[in-house]
C-alpha positions as a Markdown table, in Angstrom:
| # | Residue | x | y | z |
|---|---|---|---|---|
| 1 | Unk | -12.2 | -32.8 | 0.0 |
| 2 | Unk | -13.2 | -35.9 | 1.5 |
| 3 | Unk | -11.0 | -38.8 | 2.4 |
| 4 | Unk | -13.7 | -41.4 | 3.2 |
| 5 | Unk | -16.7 | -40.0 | 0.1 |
| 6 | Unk | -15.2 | -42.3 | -2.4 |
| 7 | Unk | -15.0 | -45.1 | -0.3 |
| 8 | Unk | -18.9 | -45.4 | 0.1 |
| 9 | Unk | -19.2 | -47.1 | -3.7 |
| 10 | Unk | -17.7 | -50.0 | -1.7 |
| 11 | Unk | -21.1 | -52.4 | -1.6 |
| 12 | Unk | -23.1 | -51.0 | -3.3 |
| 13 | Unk | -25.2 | -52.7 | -6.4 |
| 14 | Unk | -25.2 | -51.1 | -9.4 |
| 15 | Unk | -26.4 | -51.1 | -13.0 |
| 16 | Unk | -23.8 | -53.6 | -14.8 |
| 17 | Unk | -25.5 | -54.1 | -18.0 |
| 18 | Unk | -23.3 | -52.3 | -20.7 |
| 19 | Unk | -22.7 | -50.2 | -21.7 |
| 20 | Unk | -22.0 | -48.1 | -19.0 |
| 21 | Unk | -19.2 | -46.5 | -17.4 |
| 22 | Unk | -18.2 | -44.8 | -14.0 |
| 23 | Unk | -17.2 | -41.5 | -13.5 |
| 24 | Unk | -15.0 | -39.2 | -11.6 |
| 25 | Unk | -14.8 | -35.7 | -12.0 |
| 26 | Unk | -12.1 | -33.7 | -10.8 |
| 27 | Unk | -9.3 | -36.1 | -10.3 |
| 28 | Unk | -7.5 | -36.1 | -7.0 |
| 29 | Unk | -5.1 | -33.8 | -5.9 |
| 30 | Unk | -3.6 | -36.0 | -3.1 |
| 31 | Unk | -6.1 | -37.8 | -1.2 |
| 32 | Unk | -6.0 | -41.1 | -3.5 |
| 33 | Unk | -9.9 | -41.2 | -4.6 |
| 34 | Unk | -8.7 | -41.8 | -8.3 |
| 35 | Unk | -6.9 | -44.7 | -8.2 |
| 36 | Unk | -9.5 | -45.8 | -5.5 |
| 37 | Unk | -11.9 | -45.9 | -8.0 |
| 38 | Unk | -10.1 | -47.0 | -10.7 |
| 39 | Unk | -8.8 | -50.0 | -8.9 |
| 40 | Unk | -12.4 | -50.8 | -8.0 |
| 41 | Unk | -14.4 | -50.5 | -11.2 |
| 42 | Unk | -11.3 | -52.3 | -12.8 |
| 43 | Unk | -12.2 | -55.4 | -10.8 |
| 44 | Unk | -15.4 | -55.3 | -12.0 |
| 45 | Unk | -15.0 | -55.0 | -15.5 |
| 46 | Unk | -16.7 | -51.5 | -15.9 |
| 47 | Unk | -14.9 | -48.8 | -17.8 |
| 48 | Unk | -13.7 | -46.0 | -15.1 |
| 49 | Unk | -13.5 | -42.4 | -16.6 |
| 50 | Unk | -12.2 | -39.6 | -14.9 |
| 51 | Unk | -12.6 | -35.5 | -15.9 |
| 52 | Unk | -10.4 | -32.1 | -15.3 |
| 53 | Unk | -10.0 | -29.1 | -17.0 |
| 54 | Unk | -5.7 | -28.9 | -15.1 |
| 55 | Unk | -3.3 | -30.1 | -16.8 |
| 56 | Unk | -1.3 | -30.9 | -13.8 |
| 57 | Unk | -4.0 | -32.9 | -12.1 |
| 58 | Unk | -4.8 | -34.9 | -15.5 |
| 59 | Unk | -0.9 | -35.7 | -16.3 |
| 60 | Unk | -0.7 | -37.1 | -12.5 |
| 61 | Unk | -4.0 | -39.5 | -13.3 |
| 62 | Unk | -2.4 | -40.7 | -16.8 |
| 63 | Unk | 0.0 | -42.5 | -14.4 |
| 64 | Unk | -2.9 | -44.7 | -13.2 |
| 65 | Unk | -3.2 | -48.0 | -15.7 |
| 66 | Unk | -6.3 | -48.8 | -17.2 |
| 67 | Unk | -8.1 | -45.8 | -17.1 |
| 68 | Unk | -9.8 | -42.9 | -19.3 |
| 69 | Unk | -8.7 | -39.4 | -18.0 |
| 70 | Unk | -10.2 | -36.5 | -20.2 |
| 71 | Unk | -8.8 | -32.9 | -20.2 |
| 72 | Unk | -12.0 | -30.8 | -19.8 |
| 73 | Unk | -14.6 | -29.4 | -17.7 |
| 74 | Unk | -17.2 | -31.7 | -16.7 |
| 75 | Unk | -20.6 | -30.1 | -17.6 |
| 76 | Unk | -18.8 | -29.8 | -21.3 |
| 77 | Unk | -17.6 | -33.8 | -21.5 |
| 78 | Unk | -21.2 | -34.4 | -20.7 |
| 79 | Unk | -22.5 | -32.3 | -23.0 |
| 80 | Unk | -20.1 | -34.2 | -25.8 |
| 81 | Unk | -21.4 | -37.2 | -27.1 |
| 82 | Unk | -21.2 | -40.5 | -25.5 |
| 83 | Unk | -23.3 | -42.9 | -27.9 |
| 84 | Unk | -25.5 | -45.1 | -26.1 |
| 85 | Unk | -23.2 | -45.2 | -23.0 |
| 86 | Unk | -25.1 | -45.1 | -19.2 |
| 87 | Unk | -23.4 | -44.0 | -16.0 |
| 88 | Unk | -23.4 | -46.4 | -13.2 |
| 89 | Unk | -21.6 | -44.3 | -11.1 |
| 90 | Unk | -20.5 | -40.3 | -10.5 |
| 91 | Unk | -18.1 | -39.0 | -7.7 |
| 92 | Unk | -18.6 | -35.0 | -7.9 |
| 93 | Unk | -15.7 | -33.5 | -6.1 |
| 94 | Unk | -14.7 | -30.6 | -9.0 |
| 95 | Unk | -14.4 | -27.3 | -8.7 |
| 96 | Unk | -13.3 | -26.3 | -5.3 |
| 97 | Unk | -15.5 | -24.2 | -2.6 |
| 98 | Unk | -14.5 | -21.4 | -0.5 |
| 99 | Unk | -15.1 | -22.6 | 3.1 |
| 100 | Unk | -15.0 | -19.4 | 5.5 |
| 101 | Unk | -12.3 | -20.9 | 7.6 |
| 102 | Unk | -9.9 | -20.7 | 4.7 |
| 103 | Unk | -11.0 | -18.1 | 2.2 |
| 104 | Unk | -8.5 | -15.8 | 3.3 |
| 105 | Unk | -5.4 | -18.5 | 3.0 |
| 106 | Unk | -2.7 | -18.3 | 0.1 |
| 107 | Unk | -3.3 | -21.1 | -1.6 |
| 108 | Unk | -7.3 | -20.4 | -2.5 |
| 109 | Unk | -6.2 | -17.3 | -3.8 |
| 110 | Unk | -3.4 | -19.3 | -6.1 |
| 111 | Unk | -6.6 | -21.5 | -6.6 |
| 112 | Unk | -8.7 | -18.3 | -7.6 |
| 113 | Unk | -5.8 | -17.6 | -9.8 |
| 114 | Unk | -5.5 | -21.0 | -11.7 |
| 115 | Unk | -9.5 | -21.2 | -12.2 |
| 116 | Unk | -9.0 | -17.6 | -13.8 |
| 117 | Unk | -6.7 | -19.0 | -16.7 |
| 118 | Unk | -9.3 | -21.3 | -17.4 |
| 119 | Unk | -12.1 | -18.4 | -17.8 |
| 120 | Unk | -13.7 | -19.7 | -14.9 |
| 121 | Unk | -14.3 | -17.7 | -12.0 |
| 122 | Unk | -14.4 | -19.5 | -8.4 |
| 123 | Unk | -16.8 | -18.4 | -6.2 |
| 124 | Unk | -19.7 | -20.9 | -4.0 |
| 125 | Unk | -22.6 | -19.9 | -6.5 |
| 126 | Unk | -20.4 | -21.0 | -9.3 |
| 127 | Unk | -19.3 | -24.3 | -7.4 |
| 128 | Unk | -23.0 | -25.0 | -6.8 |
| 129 | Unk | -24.2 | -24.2 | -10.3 |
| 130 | Unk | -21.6 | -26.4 | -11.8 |
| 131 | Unk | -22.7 | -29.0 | -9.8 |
| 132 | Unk | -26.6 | -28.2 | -10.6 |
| 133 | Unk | -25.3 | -28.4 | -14.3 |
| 134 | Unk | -23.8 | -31.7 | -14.1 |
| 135 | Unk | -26.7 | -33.9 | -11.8 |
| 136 | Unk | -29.1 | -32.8 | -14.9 |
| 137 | Unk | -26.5 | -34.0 | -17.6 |
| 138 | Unk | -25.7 | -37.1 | -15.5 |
| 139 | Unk | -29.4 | -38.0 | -14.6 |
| 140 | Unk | -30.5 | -38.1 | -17.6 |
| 141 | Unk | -27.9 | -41.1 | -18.6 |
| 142 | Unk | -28.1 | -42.8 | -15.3 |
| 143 | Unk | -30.0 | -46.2 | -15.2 |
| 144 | Unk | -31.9 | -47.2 | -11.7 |
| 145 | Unk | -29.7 | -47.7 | -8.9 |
| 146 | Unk | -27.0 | -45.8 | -10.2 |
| 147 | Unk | -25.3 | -43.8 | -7.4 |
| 148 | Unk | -24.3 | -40.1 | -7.1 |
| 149 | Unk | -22.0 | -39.0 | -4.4 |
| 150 | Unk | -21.1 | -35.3 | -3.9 |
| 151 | Unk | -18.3 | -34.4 | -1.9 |
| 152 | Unk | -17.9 | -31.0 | 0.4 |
| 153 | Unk | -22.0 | -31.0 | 0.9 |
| 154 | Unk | -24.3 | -31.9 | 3.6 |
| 155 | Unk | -27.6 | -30.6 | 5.4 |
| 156 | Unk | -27.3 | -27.4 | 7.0 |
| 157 | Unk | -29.4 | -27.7 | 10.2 |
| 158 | Unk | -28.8 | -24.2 | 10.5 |
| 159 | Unk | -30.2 | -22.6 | 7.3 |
| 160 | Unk | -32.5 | -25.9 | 6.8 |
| 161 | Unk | -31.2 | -26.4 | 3.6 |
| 162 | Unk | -28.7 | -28.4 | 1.6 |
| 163 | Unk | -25.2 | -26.7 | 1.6 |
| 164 | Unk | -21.8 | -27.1 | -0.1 |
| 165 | Unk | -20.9 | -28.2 | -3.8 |
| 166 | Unk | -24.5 | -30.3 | -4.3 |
| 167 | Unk | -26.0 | -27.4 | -2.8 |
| 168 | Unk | -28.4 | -27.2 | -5.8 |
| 169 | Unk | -27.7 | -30.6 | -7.5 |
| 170 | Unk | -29.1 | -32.7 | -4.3 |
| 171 | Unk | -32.4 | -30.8 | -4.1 |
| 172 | Unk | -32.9 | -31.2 | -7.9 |
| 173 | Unk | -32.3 | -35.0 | -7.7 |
| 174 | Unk | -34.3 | -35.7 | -4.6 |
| 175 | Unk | -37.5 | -33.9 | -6.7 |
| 176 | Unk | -36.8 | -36.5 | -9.5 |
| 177 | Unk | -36.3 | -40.3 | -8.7 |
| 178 | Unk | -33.4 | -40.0 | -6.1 |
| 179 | Unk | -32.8 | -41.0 | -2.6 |
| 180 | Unk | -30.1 | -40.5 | 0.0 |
| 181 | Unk | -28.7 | -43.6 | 1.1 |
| 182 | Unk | -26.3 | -42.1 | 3.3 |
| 183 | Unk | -25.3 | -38.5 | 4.4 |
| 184 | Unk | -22.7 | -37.2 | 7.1 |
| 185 | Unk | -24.6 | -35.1 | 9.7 |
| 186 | Unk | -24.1 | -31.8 | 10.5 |
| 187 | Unk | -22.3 | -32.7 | 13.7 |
| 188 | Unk | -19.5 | -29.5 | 14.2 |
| 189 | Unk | -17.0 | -31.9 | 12.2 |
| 190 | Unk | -15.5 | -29.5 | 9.5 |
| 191 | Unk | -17.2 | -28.5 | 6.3 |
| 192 | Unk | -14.7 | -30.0 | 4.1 |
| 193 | Unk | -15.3 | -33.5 | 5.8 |
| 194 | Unk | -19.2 | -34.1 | 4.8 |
| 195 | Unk | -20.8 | -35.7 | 1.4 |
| 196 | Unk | -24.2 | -37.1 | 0.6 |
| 197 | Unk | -24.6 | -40.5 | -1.5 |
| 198 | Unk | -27.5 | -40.4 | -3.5 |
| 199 | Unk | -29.5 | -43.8 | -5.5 |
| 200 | Unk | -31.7 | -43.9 | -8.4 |
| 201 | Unk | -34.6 | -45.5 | -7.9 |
């Protein structure tokens, strides 16, 4: 996961007229984008929701004031109803991907593990389907100039394609009424290091 994705919000305009709400999901397991963001929308007056099926990682984001945090996976609290509420705002950075330069470490396997007691299995096609899933459900309820950012994806020059967690979702969005407004290149920097920030137009 990124440490600078979530920071990209800062500046931006977005839709402000309720009722909408910004989103997280798949609170932060150490790198701080959670309170981030709930610091930041607080200031602004918008409601700041954030969404994970661990118990762990939700109990840790309870501690944060002011915010909504919502045991579940997030293609099935999009699916729930939300009334009339828009999203202004979505950071993507659930459901962990495999990077080749760890899939053979302890701790993904523990990961692997955890996912399994959920009835999930973890595997990149999953990851990117999940995150194909969730751009549809959030697009649909996102006003112009709301703002997408998916963590862990970038273009790969290599394969000329889109790669990563969005790996599906970016493509999907860019054929509807998306842009890019900012993407890290694919530069040698390490996998786990690159996001794209998408706008609706």
């Amino acid at each position: 996961m990124s440490d600078h994705a979530y920071r990209h919000i800062v500046g931006l305009e977005l839709p402000t007229i309720p009722p909408v709400i910004a989103l997280e999901i798949g609170a932060d397991r150490g790198d701080g984008s959670t309170e981030f963001l709930a610091r930041y929308f607080q200031t602004r007056g918008i409601p700041f929701v954030t969404v994970d099926f661990e118990a762990g990682a939700c109990q840790r984001a309870s501690k944060i004031p002011g915010i909504t945090v919502i045991q579940m996976k997030g293609e099935d609290y999009l699916k729930s109803s939300l009334g009339f509420v828009e999203i202004c705002f979505a950071y993507l950075d659930n459901f962990d991907y495999i990077w080749p330069s760890i899939e053979h470490q302890g701790f993904v396997h523990d990961q692997i593990r955890l996912y399994a007691e959920h009835g999930i299995e973890m595997n990149n096609e999953n990851s990117r389907l999940a995150h194909l899933a969730q751009a549809k459900l959030i697009e649909c309820r996102m006003p112009p100039q709301g703002v997408i950012i998916f963590d862990d994806t970038w273009w790969n020059l290599r394969l000329r394609k889109f790669d990563g967690k969005g790996g599906y979702g970016v493509p999907w969005l860019l054929g509807l009424d998306f842009r890019i407004i900012h993407q890290t290149p694919d530069d040698g920097r390490p996998e786990n290091d690159r996001f794209i920030v998408l706008q609706k137009i």
